[in-house]
PALUM-468992 format. One record per residue (C-alpha): x, y, z negated; residue in one letter. Coordinates in pm, whole numbers, plus 32768, in hexadecimal, padded with zeros to 4 digits. Example, Ala and Ser with C-alpha at 12.3 -4.5 7.8 and 13.67 -1.06 7.14 Angstrom:
BEGIN
84CE7E3E7CF4A
85577F967D36S
***
This chain:
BEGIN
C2319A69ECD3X
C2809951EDCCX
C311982BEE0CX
C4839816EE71X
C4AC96A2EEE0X
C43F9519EEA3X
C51E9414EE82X
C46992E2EEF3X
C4E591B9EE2BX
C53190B7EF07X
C60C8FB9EE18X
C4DC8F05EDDAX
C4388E86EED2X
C3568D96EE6BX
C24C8EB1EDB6X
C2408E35EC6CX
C2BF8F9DEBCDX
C1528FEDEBB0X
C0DD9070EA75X
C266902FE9D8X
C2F290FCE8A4X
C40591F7E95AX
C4BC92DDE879X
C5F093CAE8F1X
C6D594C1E86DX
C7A395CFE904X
C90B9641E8B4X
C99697A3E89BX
CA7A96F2E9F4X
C9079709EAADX
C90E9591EA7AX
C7C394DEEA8AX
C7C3937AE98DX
C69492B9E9A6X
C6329178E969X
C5079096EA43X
C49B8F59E9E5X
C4398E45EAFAX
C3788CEBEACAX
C4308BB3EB87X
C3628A95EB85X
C3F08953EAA8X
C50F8A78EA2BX
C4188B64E95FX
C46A8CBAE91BX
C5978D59E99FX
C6088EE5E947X
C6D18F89EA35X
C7B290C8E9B1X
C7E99195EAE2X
C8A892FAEB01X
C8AC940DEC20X
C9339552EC7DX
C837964DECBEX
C8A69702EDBDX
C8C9956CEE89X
C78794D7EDF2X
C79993D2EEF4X
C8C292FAEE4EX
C837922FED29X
C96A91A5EC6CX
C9389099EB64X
C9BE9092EA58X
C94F8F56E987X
C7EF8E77E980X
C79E8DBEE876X
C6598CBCE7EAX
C60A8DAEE6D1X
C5508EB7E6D5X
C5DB902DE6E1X
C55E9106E5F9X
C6339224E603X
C73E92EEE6E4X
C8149400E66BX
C92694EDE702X
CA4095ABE623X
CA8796F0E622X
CB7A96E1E739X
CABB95DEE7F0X
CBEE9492E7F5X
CB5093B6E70FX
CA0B931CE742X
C96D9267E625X
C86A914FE67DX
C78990EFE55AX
C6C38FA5E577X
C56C8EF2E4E3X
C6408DE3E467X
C71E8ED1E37FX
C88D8EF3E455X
C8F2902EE47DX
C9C9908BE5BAX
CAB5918AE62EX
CB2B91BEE78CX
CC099289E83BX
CC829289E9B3X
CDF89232E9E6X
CEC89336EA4DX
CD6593FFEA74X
CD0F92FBEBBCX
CB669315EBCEX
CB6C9195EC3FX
CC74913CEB68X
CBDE90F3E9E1X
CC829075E8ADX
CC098FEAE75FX
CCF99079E663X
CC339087E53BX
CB1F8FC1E4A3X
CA498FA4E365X
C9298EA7E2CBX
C82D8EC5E1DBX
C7928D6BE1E2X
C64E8D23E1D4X
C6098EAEE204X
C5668F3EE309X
C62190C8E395X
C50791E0E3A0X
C5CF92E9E3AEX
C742939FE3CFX
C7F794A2E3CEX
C997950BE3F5X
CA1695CEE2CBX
CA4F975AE329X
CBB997C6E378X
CB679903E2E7X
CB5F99D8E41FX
CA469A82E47AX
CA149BD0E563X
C8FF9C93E586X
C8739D49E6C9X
C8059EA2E648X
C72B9F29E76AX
C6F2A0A2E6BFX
C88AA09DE70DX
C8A5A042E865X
C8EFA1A7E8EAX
CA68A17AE7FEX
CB68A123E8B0X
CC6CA069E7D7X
CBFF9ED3E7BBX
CC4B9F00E64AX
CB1FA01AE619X
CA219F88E6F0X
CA6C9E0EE643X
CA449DF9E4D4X
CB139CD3E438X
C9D89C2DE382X
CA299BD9E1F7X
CA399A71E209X
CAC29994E111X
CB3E9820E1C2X
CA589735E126X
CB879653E0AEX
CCD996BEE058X
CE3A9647E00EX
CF819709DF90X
CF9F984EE01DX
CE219873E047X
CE4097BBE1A9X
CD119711E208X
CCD495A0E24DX
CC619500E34CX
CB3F9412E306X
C9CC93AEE308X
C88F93A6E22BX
C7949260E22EX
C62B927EE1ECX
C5949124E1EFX
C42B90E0E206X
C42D904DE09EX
C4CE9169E017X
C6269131DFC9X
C72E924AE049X
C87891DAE0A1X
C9AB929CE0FAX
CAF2924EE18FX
CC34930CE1FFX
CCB992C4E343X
CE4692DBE316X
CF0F93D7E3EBX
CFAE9306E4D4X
CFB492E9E647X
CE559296E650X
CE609332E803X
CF72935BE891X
D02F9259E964X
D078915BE854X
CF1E9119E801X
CEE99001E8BDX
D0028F45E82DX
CFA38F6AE6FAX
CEC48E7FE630X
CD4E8EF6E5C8X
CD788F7CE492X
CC9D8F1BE398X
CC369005E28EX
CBB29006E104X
CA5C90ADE0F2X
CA1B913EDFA8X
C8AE9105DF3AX
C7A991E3DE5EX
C646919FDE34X
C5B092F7DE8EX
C49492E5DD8EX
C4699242DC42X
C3B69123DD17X
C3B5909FDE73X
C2B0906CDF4CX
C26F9069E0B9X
C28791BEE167X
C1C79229E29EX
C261935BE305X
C36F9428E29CX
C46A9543E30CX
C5D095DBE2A8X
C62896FEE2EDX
C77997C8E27BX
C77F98D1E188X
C88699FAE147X
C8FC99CCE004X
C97B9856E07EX
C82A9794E005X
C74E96B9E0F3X
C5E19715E0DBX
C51395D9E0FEX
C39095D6E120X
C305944BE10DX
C19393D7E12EX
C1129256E0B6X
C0089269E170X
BE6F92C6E19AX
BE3A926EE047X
BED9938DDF86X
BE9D94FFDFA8X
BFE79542DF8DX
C11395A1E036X
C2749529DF51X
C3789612DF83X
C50295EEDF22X
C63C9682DF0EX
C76895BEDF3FX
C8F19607DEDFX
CA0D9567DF32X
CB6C956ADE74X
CC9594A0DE87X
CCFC93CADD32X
CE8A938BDCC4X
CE4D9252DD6DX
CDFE92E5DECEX
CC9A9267DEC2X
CB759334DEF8X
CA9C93A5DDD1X
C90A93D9DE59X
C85A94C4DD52X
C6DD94B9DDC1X
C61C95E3DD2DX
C4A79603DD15X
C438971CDDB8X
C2D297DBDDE5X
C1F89706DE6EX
C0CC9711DF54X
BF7C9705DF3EX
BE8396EFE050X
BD3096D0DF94X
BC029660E09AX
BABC95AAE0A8X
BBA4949AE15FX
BCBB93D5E16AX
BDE59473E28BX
BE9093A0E357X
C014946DE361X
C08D9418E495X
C18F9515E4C6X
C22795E0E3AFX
C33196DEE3F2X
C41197D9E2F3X
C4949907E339X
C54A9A15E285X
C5119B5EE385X
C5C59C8AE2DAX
C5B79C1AE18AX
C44F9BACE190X
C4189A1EE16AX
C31F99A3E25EX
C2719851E280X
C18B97F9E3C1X
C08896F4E3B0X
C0039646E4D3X
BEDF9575E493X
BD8594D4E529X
BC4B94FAE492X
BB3593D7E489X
BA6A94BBE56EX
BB579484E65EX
BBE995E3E637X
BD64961CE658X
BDE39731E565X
BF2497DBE52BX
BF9D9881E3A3X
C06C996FE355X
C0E0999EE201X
C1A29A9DE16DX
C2559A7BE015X
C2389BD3DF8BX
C2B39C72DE32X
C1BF9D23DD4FX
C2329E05DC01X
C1749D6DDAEEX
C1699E5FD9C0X
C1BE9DF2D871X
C10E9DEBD70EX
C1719F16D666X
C1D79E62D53EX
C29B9DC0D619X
C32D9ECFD6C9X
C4AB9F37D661X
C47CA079D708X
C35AA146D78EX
C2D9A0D0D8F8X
C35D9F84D925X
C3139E68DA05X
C3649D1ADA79X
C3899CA9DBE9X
C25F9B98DC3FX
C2629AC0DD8EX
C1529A37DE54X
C121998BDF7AX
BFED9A4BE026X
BF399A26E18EX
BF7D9B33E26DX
BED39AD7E38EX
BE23999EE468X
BE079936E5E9X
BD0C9847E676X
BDC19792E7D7X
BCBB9711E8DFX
BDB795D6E8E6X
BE8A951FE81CX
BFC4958CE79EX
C0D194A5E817X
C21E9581E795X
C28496B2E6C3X
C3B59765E747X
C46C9897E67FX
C547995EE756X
C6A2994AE6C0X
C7419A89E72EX
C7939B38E5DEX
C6EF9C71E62BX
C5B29D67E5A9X
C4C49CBCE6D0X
C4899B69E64BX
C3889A98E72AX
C2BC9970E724X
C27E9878E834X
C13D978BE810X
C150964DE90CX
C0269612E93AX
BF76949FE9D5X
BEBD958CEB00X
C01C95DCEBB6X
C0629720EB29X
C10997C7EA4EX
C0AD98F4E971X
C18B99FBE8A4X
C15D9A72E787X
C2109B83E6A9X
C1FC9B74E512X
C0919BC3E4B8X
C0119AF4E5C4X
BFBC9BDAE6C4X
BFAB9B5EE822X
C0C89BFFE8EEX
C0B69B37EA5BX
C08D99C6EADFX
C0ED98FCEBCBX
C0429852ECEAX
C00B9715ED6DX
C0EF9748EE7DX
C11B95A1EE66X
C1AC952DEFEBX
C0CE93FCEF69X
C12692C8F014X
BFF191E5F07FX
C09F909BEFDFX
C0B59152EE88X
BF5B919AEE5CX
BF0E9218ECDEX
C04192C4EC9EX
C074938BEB50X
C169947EEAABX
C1DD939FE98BX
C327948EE8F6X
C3EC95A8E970X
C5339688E8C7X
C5AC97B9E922X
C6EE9833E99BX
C7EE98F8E89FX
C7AE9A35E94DX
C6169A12E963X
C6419A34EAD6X
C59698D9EB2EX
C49F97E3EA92X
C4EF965DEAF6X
C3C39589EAF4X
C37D9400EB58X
C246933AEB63X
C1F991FCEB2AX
C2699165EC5CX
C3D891C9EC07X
C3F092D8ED0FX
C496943EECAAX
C40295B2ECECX
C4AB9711ECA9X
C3EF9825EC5AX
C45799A1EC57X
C4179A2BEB11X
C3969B87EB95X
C49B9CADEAFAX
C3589DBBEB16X
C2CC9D3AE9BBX
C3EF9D8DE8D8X
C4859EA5E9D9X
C3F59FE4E8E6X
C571A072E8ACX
C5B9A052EA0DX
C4ADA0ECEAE7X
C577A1EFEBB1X
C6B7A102EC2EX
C5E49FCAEC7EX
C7529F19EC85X
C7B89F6CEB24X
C7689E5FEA95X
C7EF9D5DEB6DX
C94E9E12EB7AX
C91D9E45E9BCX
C9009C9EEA12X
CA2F9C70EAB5X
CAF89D4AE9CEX
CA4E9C50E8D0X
CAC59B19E990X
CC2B9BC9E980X
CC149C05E7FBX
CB909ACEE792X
CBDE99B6E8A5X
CA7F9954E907X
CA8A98F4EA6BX
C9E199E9EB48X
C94A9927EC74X
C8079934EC24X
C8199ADDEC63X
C8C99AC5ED9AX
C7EC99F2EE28X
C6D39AC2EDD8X
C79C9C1EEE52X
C8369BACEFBFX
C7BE9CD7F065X
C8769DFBEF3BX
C9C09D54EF3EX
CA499E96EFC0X
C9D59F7EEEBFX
CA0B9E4FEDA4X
CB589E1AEDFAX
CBCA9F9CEE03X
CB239FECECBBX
CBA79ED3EC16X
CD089F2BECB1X
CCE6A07AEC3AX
CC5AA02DEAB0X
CD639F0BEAB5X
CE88A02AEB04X
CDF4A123E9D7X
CE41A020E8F0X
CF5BA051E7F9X
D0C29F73E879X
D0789E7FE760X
CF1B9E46E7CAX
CF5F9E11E927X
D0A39D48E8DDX
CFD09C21E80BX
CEB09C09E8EAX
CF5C9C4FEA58X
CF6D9ADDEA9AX
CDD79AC2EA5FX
CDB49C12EB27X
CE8F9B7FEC34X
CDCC9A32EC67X
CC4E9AC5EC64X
CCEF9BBBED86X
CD649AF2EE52X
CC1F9A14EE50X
CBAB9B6FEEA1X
CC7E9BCAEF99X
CC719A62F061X
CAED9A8FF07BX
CAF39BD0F0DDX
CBF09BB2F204X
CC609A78F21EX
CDD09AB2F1FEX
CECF9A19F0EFX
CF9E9B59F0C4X
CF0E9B59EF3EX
CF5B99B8EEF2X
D0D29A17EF67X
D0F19B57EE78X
D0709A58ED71X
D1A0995BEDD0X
D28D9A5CEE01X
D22C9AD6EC7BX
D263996AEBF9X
D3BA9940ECC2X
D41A9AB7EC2CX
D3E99A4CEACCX
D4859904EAF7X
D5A39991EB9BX
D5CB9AAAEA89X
D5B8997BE97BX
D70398D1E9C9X
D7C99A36E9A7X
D8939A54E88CX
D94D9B7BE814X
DAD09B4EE820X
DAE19C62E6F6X
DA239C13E5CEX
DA829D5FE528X
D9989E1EE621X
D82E9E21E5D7X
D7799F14E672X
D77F9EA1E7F4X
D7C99D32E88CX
D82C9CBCE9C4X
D6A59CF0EA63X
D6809E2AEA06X
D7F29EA3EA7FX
D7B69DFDEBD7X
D6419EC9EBDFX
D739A01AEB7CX
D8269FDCEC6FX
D7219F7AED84X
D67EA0F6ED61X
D755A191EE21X
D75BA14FEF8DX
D85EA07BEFE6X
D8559FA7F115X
D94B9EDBF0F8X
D9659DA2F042X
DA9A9D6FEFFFX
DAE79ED3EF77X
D9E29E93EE84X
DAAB9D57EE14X
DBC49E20ED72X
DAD49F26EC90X
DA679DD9EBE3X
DB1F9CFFEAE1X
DB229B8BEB8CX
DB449B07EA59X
D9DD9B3FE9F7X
D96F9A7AEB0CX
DA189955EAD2X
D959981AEAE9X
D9A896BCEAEEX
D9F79615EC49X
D8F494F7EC2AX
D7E895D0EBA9X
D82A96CFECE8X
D82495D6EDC4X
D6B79517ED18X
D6229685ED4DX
D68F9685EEDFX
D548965FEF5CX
D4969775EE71X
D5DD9837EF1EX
D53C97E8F097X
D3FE982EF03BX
D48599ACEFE3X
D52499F5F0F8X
D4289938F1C0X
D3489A11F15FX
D42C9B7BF1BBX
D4379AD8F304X
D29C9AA7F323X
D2739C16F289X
D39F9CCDF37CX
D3169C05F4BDX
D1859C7AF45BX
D1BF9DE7F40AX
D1B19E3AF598X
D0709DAFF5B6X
CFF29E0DF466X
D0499F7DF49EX
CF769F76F5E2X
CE1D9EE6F509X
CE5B9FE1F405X
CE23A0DFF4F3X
CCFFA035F589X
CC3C9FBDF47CX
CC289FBDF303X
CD269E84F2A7X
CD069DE3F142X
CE379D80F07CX
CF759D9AF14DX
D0B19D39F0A8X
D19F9DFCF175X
D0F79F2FF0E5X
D1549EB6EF8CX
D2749F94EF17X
D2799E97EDE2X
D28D9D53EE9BX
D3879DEAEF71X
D4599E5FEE76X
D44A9CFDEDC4X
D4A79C2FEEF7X
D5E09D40EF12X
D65B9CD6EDB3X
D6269B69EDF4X
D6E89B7AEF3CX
D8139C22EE63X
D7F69AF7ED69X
D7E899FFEE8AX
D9479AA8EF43X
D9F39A70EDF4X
D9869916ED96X
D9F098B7EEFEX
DB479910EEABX
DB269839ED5BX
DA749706EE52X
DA419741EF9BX
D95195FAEF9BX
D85D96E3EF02X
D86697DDF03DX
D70597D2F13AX
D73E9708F27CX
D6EA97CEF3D6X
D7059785F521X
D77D988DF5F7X
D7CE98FDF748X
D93199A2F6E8X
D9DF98BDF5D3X
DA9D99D3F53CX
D94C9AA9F4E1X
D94E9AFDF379X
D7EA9A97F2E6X
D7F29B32F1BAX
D89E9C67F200X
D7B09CB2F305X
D6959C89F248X
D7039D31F13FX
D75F9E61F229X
D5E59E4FF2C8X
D51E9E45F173X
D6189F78F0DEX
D597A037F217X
D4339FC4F1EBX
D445A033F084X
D4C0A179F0CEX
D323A1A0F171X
D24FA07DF16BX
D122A157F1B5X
D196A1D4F317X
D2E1A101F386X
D3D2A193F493X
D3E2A13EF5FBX
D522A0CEF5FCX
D4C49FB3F4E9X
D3799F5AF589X
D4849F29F6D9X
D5689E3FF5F3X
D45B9D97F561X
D3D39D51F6BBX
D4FB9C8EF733X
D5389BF3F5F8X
D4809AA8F65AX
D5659A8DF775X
D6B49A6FF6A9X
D61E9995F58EX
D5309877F58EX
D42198FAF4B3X
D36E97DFF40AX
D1EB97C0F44AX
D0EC97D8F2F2X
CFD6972FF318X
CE5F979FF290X
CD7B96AFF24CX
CC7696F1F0F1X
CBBB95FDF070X
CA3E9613F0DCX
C99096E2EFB9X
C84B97BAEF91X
C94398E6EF67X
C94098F6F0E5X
C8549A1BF192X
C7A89929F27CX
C6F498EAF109X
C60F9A3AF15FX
C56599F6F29CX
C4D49887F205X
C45B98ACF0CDX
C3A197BAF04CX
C4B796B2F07BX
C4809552F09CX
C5759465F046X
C5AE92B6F009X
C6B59222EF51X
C81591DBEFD5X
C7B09271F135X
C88B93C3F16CX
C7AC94C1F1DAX
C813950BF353X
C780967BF377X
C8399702F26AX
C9AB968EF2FBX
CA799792F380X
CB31974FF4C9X
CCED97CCF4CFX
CD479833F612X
CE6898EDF5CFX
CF9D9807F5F5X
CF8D96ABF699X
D038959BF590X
D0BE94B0F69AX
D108938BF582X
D03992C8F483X
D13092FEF363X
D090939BF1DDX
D1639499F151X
D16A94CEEFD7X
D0F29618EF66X
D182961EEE4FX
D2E09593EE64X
D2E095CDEFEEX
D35C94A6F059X
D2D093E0F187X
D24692A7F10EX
D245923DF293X
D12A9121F315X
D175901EF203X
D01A8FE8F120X
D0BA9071EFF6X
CFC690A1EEE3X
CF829237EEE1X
CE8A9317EE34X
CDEC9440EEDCX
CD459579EE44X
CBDD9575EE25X
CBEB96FDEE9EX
CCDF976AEF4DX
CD7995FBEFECX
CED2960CEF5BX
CF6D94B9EF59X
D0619414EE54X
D11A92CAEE30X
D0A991FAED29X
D2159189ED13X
D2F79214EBF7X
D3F892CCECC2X
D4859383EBC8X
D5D99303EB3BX
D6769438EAA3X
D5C6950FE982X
D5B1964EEA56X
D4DC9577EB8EX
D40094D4EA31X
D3C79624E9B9X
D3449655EB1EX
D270953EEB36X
D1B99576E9B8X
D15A96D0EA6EX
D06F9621EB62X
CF6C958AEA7FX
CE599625EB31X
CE8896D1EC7CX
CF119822EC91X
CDAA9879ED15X
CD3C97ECEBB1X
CC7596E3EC76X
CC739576EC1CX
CD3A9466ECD1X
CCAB931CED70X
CD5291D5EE0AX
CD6291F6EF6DX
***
């Protein structure tokens, strides 16, 4: 076990982090949330809420700082709202506008005066898959992951869950609230107001008093489990469950239930300082960290187990029977040289559940149920002689249990690899099983994947081809709802691994197929079997070459489109037949490296990407008789050359074998560049850990805001002779102008911030782009 990098804080200068409270969180988006605080002489405390990618630890982005103290920081499920819970009792959620990392917005809020926020947690949605390892050798997603029984923990008509958060405050009073489905991200949520929202209140007990510790934890049947503890004084651990329903009224109804508790019975009062509850298949667990007066530093486990009780046979109905008793009983113990700073549970919903004890000497050690000592983690520091006394002081764990993310108390950030060899049993003879049963998860379930690649650089060959080849066993409904998740972890894939954007174009050229395909309308209602898409894929199957003769097989009717919208979609049209262009004048010189060396993904060897930008070019050669403003601009060396017909010709031939092209269209190809001005695409990713230059200097040292320089890959393939940005996403030059732009945190991708689109189709287009088609997150550039 190692250490993968240090970020060395660097926004505070002045050294007065030391011995600070730090907490952070991580999303399923790989999204680090954490929170510092800093003293400022004659300005007292101030709390700084800070997020980062992790595969670019070096950007910090803020996201708010205020006086009061942060108690809390929680993620949802899909990691776009971030809920910030304070000393002084507000309650806020985040959420990045239109998902830009230095971008934040306050759209909701919440106060429960005079309160101080211990704890919270998001209501469940209700979904909930499991990673079976004893099925990773099946090869359908739907065997190997188990939809998990999970009930959402609030619901509204049609057993749809809400969307909402539970309150534990340190006097004990529980508060709920529902945050309303509106367009709480998205690109209106700046303009709106902060909402402000009615928390519904519930003591949790029959009386209040001040709680140390507590922890909630979600349970299947739609409860909360909640474990509380007042303090040294009682030998006892208070346990709840918690339900949630909605009244006539649309309020929130809290039912607090007693539930087993506790008891720790010793010669001496315990100290809980961390308390966490788990329910591992089916079995309710509670771990207690604690110090002893002796100076010891101990670790429970308890176990709630079920015991048949026999009954009185006067009592008895019939013959043999027994009631079900339940008691909480102490499975095991574990005495820590050091003290124990943070508890982490892993939170992939699997049969390998693992603990992770921070501990105050700079390491970390892991646990599995029952306590037993699996592996640990160095002090691998990169200590820096100003920050001398440095501790761990909190760490979380990625989605995927891949890597641990720890600070200390001087602010500064660590990842650790979470060694796969403890929980590898079921995958002993293909040491890459499990990291390809991973990514299949990530597919399945949308839990960004980063944090595997950048531990697997070196098998992205054999990753990507088994994944290619599972992905293609799958039935055509499976692969048709998750081919857009399969299509951006591949082409992260694919850039690492060779550097090339053949995969980010099939990705575009998807998008601008189903677009397209959207604004068809059948001219016969009466006929329901086939529409215009799948008439022009029919009459595309046979081989013929010539556009035009393909024209009169097809009803033009059912690819009539409005003028206006044709000519909104014009540049989406270039970028198509752009793109034929880049693919005809590449397959010379592609055909020589296959036959050299082993190539990664090449487009032109797509038979399905081919066959795609075929149909489009038919749908563009009809709309340009309905508007020829709609038709791609070229410049060319004979003005009469037919664009589209001779691309069309080209990709029927290259269709015909994309695995060994003809001479004679290599030749064409070849001297196509000299009859058409083929428009340059330019390559430039963002700087990311997902780079191979990652392997040969490990352990990586970063600061703040300072772009490491070593891990930068250098373009020499086309010289750019002009200063102009061209949108990726509308491709449009935004020329030298400082317009304001965001760029993908991954892949570099750059969009206007400016609403360009006017008509519903180039709208519908512009919704699409939330995140990156890579998946990554934008930032302001």
């Amino acid at each position: 076990m190692s250490v993968l990098f240090k970020v060395q804080n660097n926004k505070f200068k002045d050294g007065n982090l030391f011995n600070k409270r730090v907490i952070c969180k991580t999303s399923s988006k790989n999204i680090v949330a954490f929170c510092i605080s800093q003293d400022a002489p004659y300005f007292g405390t101030s709390n700084y809420v800070f997020v980062c990618d992790i595969i670019s630890p070096w950007h910090f982005f803020k996201v708010t700082c205020s006086k009061s103290e942060v108690n809390i920081l929680e993620w949802n499920a899909t990691g776009e709202l971030l809920v910030i819970g304070y000393r002084s009792g507000e309650i806020e959620i985040w959420s990045p506008h239109n998902q830009v990392l230095n971008s934040w917005s306050l759209v909701y809020k919440a106060l429960l005066s005079n309160e101080e926020i211990l704890d919270c947690k998001f209501f469940h949605n209700g979904k909930a898959t499991y990673f079976n390892t004893l099925k990773r050798d099946m090869p359908i997603y739907t065997d190997k992951f188990e939809r998990s029984d999970y009930r959402p923990s609030l619901t509204q008509f049609g057993s749809s869950f809400h969307e909402g958060c539970l309150i534990l405050t340190s006097s004990g009073l529980l508060g709920a609230f529902i945050i309303p489905k509106l367009n709480h991200y998205g690109e209106n949520a700046v303009s709106q107001p902060t909402l402000e929202l009615n928390v519904t209140t519930q003591s949790i007990g029959l009386s209040r008093k001040f709680i140390a510790t507590s922890s909630i934890s979600h349970c299947s049947s739609g409860y909360f489990n909640i474990a509380i503890s007042y303090g040294a004084k009682e030998h006892l651990l208070h346990c709840f469950k918690v339900s949630l329903a909605v009244k006539s009224d649309d309020s929130i109804n809290i039912k607090c239930e007693s539930y087993l508790n506790l008891f720790y019975l010793t010669t001496e009062p315990k100290s809980i300082n961390h308390v966490r509850w788990a329910k591992i298949n089916n079995d309710d667990i509670i771990w207690l960290a604690y110090s002893s007066a002796e100076g010891k530093h101990i670790l429970e486990q308890w176990n709630l187990n079920k015991k048949p009780q026999s009954v009185h046979r006067v009592l008895q109905k019939n013959k043999g029977d027994f009631i079900c008793t339940e008691a909480w009983e102490s499975v095991s113990k574990v005495f820590f040289a050091a003290e124990i700073s943070d508890v982490c549970i892993s939170k992939l919903l699997c049969d390998f559940v693992r603990l992770y004890i921070v501990l105050k000497d700079n390491t970390v050690q892991i646990l599995e149920p029952g306590l037993k000592k699996i592996s640990a983690i160095g002090s691998e520091r990169l200590n820096d002689d100003r920050q001398v006394g440095g501790k761990f002081v909190v760490g979380d764990v990625t989605w995927l249990n891949q890597i641990l993310i720890v600070f200390d108390n001087y602010g500064n950030l660590y990842a650790l690899q979470i060694p796969n060899t403890h929980h590898d049993k079921n995958f002993m003879h293909n040491t890459l099983s499990l990291q390809l049963s991973l990514l299949e998860y990530s597919i399945t379930t949308g839990i960004d994947a980063s944090d595997v690649l950048m531990l697997n650089l070196l098998n992205l060959d054999i990753l990507i081809e088994k994944l290619t080849e599972n992905f293609a066993r799958q039935s055509a409904f499976t692969r048709h709802f998750y081919y857009s998740n399969f299509l951006s972890l591949k082409s992260n894939m694919c850039r690492i691994q060779s550097k090339q954007q053949d995969f980010d174009n099939l990705i575009m050229l998807h998008a601008i197929s189903i677009t397209f395909k959207s604004l068809l309308r059948p001219s016969d209602l009466s006929c329901h079997d086939k529409g215009p898409a799948d008439n022009l894929a029919i009459t595309l199957s046979e081989p013929l070459a010539d556009v035009d003769k393909v024209l009169f097989n097809l009803d033009a009717k059912d690819f009539t489109v409005e003028p206006l919208t044709l000519q909104s979609l014009q540049q989406l049209i270039q970028w198509v037949t752009d793109l034929a262009l880049t693919i005809l004048k590449k397959l010379p010189e592609e055909v020589i490296k296959s036959k050299t060396k082993k190539q990664g993904y090449d487009i032109s060897r797509d038979i399905v990407a081919i066959s795609s930008i075929r149909e489009l070019l038919v749908m563009i050669r009809i709309w340009g008789l309905l508007n020829s403003q709609c038709l791609p601009i070229y410049t060319k060396s004979v003005e009469n050359t037919d664009v589209l017909s001779l691309l069309f010709r080209l990709l029927t031939r290259l269709a015909q074998n994309t695995s060994d092209p003809d001479e004679m269209l290599i030749d064409e190809c070849s001297t196509l560049s000299t009859q058409i001005l083929i428009p340059s695409k330019n390559f430039h990713p963002s700087t990311t850990l997902l780079n191979t230059h990652i392997l040969m200097m490990k352990p990586l040292l970063f600061s703040t805001d300072k772009e490491p320089v070593g891990l930068q890959d250098v373009y020499y393939d086309e010289v750019v002779f002009q200063n102009g940005i061209k949108d990726g996403i509308y491709n449009i030059n935004l020329g030298c102008i400082k317009t304001p732009v965001k760029k993908c945190n991954r892949c570099g991708c750059v969009n206007s911030m400016a609403k360009i689109g006017k008509t519903s189709a180039l709208k519908s287009w512009c919704n699409r782009w939330i995140y990156c088609h890579c998946g990554g997150n934008w930032k302001l550039a």
